[in-house]
VOVODO-678262 format. One record per atom (N, C-alpha, C): residue number from 0; atom name; y, x, z. Coordinates in nm, 4 decimals. Atoms other than C-alpha are relative to their C-alpha. Example, Ala and Ser with C-alpha at 12.3 -4.5 7.8 and 13.67 -1.06 7.14 Angstrom:
ATOM  resi  name        yy        xx        zz
ATOM     0     N   -0.1190    0.0890    0.0000
ATOM     0    CA   -0.4500    1.2300    0.7800
ATOM     0     C    0.1200    0.0900    0.0000
ATOM     1     N   -0.1190   -0.0820   -0.0060
ATOM     1    CA   -0.1060    1.3670    0.7140
ATOM     1     C    0.1090   -0.0770    0.0730
//
This chain:
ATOM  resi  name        yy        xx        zz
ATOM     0     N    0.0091   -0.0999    0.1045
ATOM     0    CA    3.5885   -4.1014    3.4910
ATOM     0     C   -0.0002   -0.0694   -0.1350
ATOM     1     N   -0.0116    0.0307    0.1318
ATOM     1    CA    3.6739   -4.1820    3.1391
ATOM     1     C   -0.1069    0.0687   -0.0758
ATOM     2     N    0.1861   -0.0466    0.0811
ATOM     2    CA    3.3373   -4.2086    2.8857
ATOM     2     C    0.0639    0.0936   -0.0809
ATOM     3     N    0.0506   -0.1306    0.0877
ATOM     3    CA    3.4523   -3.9266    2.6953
ATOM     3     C    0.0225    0.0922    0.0615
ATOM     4     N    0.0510   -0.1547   -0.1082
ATOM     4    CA    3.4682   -3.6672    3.0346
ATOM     4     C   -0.1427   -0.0122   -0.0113
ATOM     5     N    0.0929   -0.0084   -0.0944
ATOM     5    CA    3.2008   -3.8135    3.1385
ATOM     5     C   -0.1011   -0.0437   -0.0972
ATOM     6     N    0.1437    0.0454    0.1111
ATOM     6    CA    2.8798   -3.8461    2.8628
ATOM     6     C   -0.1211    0.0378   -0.0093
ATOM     7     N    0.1034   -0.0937   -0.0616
ATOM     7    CA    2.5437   -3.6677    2.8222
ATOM     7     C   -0.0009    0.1268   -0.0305
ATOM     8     N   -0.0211   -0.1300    0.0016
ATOM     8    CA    2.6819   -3.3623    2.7288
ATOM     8     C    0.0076    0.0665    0.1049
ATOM     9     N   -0.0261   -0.0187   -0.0854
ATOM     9    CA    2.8180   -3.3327    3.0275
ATOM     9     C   -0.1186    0.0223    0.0961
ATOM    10     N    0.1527    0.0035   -0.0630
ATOM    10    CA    2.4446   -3.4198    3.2155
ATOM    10     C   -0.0367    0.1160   -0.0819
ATOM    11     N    0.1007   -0.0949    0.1153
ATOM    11    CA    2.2965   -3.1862    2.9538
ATOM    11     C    0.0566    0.1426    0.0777
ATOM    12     N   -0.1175   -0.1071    0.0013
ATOM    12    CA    2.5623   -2.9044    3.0003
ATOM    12     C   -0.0210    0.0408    0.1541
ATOM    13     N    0.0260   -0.0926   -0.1741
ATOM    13    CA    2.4904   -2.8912    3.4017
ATOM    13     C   -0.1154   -0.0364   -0.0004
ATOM    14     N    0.1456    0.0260   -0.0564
ATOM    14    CA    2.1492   -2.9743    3.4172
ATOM    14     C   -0.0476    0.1790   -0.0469
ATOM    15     N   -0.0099   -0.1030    0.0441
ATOM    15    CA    2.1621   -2.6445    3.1618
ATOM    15     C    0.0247    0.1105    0.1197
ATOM    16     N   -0.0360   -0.0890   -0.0991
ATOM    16    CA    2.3856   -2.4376    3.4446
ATOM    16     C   -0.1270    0.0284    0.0833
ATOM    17     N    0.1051   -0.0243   -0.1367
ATOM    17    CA    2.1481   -2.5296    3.7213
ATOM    17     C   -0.1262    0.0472   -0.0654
ATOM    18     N    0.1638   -0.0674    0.0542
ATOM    18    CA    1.8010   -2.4564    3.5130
ATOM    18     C    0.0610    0.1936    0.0165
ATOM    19     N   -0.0537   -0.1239    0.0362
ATOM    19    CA    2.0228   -2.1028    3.4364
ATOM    19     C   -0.0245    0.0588    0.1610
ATOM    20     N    0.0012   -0.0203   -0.1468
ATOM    20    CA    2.1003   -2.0922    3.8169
ATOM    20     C   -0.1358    0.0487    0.0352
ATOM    21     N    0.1383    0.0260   -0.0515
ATOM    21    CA    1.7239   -2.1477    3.9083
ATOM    21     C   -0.0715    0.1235   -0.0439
ATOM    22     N    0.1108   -0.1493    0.0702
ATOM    22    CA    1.5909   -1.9021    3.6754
ATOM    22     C    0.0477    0.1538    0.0410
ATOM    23     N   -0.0933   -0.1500   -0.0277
ATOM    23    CA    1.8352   -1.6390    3.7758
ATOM    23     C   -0.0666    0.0540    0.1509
ATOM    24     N    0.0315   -0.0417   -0.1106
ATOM    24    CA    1.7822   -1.6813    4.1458
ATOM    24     C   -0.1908   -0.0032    0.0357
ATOM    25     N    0.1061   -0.0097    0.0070
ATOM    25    CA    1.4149   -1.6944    4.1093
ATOM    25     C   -0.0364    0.1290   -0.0343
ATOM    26     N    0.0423   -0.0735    0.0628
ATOM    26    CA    1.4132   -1.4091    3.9070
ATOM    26     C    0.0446    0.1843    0.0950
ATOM    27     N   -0.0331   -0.1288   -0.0270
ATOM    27    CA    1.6328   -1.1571    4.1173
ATOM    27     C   -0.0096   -0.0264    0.1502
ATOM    28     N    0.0666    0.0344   -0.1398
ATOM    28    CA    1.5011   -1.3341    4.4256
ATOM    28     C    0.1113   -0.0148    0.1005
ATOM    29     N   -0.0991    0.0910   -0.0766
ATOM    29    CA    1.8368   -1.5022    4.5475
ATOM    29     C   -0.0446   -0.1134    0.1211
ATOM    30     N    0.0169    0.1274   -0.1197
ATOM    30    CA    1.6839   -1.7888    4.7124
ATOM    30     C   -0.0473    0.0823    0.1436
ATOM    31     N    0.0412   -0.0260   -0.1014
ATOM    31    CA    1.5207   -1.5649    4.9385
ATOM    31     C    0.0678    0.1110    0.0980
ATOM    32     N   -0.0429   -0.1008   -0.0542
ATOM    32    CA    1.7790   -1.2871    4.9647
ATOM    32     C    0.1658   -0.0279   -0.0116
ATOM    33     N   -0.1577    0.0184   -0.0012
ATOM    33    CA    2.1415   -1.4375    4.9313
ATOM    33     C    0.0241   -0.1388    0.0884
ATOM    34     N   -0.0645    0.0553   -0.1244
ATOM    34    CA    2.2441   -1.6189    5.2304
ATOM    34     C    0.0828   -0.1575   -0.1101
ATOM    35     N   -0.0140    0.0699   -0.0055
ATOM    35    CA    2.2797   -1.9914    5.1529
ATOM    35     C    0.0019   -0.0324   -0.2085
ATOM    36     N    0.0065    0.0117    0.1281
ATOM    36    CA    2.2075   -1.9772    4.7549
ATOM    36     C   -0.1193   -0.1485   -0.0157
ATOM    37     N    0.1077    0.1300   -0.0014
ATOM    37    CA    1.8855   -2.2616    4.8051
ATOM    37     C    0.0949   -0.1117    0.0159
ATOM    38     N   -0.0246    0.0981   -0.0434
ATOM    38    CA    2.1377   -2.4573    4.9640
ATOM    38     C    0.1258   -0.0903   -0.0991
ATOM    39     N   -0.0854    0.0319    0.1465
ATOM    39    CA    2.3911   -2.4335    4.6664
ATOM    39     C   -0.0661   -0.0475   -0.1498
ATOM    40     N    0.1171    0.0310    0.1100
ATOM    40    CA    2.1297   -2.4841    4.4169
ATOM    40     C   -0.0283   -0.1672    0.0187
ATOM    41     N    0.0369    0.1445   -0.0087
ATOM    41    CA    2.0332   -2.8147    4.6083
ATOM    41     C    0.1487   -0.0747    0.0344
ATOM    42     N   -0.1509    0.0691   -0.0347
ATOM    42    CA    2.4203   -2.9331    4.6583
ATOM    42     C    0.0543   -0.0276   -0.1778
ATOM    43     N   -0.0095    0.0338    0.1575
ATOM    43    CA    2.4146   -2.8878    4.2521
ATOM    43     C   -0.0626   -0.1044   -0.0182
ATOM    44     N    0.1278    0.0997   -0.0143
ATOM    44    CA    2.0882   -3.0795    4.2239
ATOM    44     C    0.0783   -0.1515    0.0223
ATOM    45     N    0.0172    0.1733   -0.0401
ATOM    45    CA    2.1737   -3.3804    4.4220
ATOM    45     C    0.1471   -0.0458   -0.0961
ATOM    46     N   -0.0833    0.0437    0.0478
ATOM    46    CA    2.5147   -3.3477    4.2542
ATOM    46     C   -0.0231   -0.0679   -0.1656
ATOM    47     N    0.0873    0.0357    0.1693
ATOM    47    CA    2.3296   -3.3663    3.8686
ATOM    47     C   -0.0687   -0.1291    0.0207
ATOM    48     N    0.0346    0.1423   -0.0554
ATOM    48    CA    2.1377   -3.6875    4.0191
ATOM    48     C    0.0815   -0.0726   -0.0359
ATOM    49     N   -0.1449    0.0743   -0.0239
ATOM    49    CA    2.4388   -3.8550    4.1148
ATOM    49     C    0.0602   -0.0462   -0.1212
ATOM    50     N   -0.0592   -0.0272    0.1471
ATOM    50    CA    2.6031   -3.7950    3.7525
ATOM    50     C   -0.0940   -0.0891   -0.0376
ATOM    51     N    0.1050    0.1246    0.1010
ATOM    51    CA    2.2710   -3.9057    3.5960
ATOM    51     C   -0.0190   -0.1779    0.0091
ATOM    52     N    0.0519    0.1830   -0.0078
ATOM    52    CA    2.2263   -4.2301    3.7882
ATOM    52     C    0.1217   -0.1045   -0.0374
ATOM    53     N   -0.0681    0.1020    0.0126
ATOM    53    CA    2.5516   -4.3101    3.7521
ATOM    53     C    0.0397   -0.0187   -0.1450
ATOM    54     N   -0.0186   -0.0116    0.1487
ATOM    54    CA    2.6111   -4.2244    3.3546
ATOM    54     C   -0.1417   -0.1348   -0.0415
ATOM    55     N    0.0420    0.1043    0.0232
ATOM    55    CA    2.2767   -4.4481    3.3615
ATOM    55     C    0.0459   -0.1575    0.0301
ATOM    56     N   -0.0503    0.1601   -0.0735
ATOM    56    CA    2.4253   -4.7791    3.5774
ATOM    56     C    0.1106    0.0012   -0.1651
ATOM    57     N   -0.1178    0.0139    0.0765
ATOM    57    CA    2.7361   -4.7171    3.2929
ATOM    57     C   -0.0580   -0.0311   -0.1359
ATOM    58     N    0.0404    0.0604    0.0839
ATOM    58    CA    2.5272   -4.7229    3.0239
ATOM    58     C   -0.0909   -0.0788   -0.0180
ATOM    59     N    0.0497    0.1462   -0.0019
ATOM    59    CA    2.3101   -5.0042    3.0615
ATOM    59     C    0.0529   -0.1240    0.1586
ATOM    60     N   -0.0992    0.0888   -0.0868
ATOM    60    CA    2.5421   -5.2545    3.2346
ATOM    60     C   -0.0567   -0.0840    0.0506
ATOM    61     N    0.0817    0.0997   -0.0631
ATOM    61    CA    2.3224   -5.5136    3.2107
ATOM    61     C   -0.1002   -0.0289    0.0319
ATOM    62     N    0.0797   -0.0193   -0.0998
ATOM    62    CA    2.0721   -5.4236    3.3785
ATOM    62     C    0.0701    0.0111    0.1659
ATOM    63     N   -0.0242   -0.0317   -0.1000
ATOM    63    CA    2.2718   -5.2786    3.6811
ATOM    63     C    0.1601   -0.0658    0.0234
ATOM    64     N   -0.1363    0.0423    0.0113
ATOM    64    CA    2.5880   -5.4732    3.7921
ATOM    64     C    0.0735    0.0832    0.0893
ATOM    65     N   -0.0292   -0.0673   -0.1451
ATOM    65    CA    2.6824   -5.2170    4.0482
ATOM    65     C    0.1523    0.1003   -0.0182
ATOM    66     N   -0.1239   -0.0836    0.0227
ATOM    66    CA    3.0095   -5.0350    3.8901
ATOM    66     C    0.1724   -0.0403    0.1237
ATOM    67     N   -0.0791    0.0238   -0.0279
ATOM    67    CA    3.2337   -5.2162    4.0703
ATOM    67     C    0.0181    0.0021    0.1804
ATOM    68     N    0.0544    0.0043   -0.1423
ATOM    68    CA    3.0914   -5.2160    4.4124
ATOM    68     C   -0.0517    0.0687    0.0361
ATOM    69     N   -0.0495   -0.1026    0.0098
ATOM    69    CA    3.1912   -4.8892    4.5495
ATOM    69     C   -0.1085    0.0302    0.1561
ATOM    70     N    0.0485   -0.0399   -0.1439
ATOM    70    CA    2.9678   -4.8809    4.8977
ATOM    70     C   -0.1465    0.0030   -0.0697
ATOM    71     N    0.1373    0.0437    0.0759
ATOM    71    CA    2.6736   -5.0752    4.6738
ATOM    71     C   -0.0695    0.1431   -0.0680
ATOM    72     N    0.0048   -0.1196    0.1277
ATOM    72    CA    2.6958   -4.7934    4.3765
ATOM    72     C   -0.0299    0.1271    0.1382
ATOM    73     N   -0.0034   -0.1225   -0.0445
ATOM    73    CA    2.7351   -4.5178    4.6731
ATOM    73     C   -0.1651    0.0091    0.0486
ATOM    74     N    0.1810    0.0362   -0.0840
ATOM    74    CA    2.3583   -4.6824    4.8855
ATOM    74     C   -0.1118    0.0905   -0.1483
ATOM    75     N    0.1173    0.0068    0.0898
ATOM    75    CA    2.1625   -4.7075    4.5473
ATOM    75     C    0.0383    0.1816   -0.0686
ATOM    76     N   -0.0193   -0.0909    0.0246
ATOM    76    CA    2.2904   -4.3654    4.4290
ATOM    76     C   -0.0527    0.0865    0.0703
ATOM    77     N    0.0908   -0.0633   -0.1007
ATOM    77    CA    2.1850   -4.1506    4.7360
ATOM    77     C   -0.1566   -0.0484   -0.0213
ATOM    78     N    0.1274   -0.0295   -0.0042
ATOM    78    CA    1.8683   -4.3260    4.7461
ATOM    78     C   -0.0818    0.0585   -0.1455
ATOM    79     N    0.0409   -0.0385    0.1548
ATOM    79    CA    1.8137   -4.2355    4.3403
ATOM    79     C   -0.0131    0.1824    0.0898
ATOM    80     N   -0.0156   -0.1698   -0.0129
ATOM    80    CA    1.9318   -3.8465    4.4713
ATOM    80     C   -0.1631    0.0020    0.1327
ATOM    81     N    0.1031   -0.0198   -0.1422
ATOM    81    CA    1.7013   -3.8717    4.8027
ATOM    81     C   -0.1435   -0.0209   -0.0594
ATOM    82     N    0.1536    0.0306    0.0630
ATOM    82    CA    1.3580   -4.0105    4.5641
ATOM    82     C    0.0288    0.1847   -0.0491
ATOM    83     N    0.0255   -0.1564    0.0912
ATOM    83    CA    1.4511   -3.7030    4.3054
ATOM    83     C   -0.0480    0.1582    0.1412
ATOM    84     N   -0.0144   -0.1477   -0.0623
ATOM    84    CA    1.5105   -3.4237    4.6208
ATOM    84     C   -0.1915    0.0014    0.1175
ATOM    85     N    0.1501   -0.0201   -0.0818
ATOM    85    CA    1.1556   -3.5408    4.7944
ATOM    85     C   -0.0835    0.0156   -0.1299
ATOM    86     N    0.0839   -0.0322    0.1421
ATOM    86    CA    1.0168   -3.5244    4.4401
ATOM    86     C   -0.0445    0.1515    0.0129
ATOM    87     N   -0.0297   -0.1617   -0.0058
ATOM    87    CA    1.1355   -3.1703    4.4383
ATOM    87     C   -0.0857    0.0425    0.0871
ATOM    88     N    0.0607   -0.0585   -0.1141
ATOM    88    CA    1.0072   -3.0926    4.7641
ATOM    88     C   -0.1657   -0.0399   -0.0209
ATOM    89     N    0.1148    0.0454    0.0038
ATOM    89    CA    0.6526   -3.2364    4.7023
ATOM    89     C   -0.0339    0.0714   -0.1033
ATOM    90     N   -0.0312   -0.0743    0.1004
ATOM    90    CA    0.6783   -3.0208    4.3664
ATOM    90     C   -0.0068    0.1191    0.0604
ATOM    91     N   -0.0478   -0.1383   -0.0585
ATOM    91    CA    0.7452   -2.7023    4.5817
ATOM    91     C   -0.1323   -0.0063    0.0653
ATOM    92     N    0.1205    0.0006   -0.0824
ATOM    92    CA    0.4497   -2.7832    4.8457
ATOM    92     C   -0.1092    0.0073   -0.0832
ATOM    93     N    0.1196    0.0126    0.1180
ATOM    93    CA    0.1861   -2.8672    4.5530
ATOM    93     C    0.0404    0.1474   -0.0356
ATOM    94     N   -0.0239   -0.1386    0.0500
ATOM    94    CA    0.3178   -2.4984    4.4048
ATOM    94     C   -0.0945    0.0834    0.1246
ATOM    95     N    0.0206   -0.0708   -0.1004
ATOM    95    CA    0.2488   -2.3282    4.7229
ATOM    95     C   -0.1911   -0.0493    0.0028
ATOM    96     N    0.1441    0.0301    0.0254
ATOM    96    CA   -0.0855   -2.4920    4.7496
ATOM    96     C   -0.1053    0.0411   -0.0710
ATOM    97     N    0.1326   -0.0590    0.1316
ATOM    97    CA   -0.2539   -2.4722    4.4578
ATOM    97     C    0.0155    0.1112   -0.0584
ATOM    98     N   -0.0215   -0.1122    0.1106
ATOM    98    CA   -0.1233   -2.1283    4.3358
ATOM    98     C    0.0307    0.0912    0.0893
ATOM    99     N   -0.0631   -0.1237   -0.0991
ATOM    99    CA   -0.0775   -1.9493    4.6744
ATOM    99     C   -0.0457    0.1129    0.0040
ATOM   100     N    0.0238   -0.1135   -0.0085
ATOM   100    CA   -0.2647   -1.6936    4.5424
ATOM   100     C    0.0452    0.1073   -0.0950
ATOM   101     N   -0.0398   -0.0353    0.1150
ATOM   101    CA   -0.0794   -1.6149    4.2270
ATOM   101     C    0.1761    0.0221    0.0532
ATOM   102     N   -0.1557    0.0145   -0.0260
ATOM   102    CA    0.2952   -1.6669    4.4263
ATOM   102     C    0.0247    0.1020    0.1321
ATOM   103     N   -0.0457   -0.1751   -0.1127
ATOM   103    CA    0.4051   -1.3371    4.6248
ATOM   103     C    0.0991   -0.0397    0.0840
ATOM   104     N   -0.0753    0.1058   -0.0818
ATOM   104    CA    0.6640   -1.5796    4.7863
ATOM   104     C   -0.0250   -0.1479   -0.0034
ATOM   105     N    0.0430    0.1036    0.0276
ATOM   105    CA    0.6373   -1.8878    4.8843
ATOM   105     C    0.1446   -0.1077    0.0218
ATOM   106     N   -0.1345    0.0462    0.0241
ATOM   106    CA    0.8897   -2.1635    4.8080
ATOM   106     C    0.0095   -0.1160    0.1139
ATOM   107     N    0.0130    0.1000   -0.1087
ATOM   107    CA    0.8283   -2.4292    5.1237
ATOM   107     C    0.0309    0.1090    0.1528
ATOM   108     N   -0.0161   -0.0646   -0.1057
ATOM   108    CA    0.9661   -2.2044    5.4084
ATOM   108     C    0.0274   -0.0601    0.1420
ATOM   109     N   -0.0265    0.0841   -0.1212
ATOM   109    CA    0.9219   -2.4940    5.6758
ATOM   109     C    0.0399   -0.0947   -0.0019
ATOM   110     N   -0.0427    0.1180    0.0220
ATOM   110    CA    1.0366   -2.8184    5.7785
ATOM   110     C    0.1384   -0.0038    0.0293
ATOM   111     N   -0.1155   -0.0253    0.0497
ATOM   111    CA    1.3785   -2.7045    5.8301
ATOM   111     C    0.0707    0.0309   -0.0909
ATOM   112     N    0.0019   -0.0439    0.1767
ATOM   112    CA    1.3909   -2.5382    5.4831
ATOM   112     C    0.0001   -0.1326   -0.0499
ATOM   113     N    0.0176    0.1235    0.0473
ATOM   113    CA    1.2860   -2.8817    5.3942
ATOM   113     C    0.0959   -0.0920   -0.0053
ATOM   114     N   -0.1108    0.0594   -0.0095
ATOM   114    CA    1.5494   -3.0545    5.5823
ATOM   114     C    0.1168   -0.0001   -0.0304
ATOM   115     N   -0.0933   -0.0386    0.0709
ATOM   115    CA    1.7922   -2.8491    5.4839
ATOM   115     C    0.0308   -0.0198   -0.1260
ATOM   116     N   -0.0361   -0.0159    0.1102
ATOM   116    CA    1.7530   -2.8822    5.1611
ATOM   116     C    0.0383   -0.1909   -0.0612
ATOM   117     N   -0.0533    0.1440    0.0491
ATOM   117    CA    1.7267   -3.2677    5.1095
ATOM   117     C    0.0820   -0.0828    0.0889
ATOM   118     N   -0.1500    0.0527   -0.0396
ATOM   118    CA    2.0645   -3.2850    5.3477
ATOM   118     C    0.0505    0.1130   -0.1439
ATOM   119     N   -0.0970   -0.0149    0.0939
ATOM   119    CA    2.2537   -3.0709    5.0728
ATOM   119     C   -0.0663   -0.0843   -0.1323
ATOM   120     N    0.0211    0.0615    0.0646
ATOM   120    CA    2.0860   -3.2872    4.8343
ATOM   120     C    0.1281   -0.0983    0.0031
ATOM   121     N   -0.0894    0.1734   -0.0320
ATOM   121    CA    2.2722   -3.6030    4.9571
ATOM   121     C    0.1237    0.0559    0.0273
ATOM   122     N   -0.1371   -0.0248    0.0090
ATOM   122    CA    2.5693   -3.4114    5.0047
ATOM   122     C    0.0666    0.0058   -0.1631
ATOM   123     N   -0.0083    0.0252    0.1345
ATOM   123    CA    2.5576   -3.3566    4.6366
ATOM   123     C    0.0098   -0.1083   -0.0441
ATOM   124     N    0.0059    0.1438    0.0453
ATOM   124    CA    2.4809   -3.6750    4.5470
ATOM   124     C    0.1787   -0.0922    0.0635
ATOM   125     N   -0.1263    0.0175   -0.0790
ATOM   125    CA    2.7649   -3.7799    4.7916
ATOM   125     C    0.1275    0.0458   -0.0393
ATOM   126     N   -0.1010   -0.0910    0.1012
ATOM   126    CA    2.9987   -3.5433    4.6298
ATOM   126     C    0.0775   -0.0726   -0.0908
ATOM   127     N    0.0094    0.0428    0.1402
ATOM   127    CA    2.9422   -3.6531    4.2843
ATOM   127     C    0.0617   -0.1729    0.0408
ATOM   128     N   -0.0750    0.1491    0.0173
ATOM   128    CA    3.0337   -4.0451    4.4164
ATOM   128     C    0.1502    0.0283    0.0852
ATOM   129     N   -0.1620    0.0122   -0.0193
ATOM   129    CA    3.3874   -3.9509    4.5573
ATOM   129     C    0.0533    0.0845   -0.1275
ATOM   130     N   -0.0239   -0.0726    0.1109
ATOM   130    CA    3.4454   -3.7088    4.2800
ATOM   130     C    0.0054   -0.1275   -0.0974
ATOM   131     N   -0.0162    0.0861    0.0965
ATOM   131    CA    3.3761   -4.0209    4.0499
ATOM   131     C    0.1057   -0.0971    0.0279
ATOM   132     N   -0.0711    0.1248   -0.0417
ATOM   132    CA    3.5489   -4.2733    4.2363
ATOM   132     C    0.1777    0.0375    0.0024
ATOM   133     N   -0.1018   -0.0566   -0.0188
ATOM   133    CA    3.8688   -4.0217    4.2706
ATOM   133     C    0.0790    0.0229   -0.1547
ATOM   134     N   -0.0439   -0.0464    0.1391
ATOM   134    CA    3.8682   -3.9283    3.8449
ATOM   134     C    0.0259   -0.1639   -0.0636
//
């Protein structure tokens, strides 16, 4: 991707969508009532990761020598998306916890819910490095 597709507008600009996304389906209660919307939400997600870690490796070079080394860049990328999507999920459980009496739904619907969600994570993330490697 050429640095002027690819800059922090771009991060900014979808991190924007997905907050929009989030608030929407939160609000008209998508995640819980439109058939595979959580799982598009987290296929964004890991994809916004992906973007970020790698707009970071690009702009500080020398720190990270990893641009060129396309399996390397793909490892350390997933595991960047895979820290953020258990973040998330540990974020969701603490919600449920401490506020389960204030939340009329609850956002941890199991350990499949779970699984599910931080596999479309890494598909995102995954995504986002052939998508880069292809532009």
């Amino acid at each position: 991707m050429s640095t002027k597709k690819y800059s922090y507008r771009f991060i900014l600009g979808f991190l924007l969508v997905i907050f929009v996304l989030h608030l929407l389906g939160m609000r008209y209660g998508w995640y819980w009532h439109v058939w595979g919307y959580d799982k598009f939400v987290h296929l964004l997600g890991g994809f916004w990761i992906a973007s970020l870690a790698i707009w970071f490796f690009r702009r500080f070079p020398q720190f990270f020598a990893i641009e060129r080394h396309f399996a390397f860049r793909f490892l350390v990328v997933l595991g960047a998306v895979a820290l953020a999507g258990v973040a998330w999920e540990f974020f969701e459980f603490s919600l449920d916890q401490f506020f389960a009496a204030a939340l009329t739904l609850k956002n941890q619907l199991g350990l499949v819910d779970t699984m599910s969600d931080l596999a479309f994570d890494l598909a995102g993330g995954a995504l986002f490095n052939f998508v880069y490697l292809l532009v």
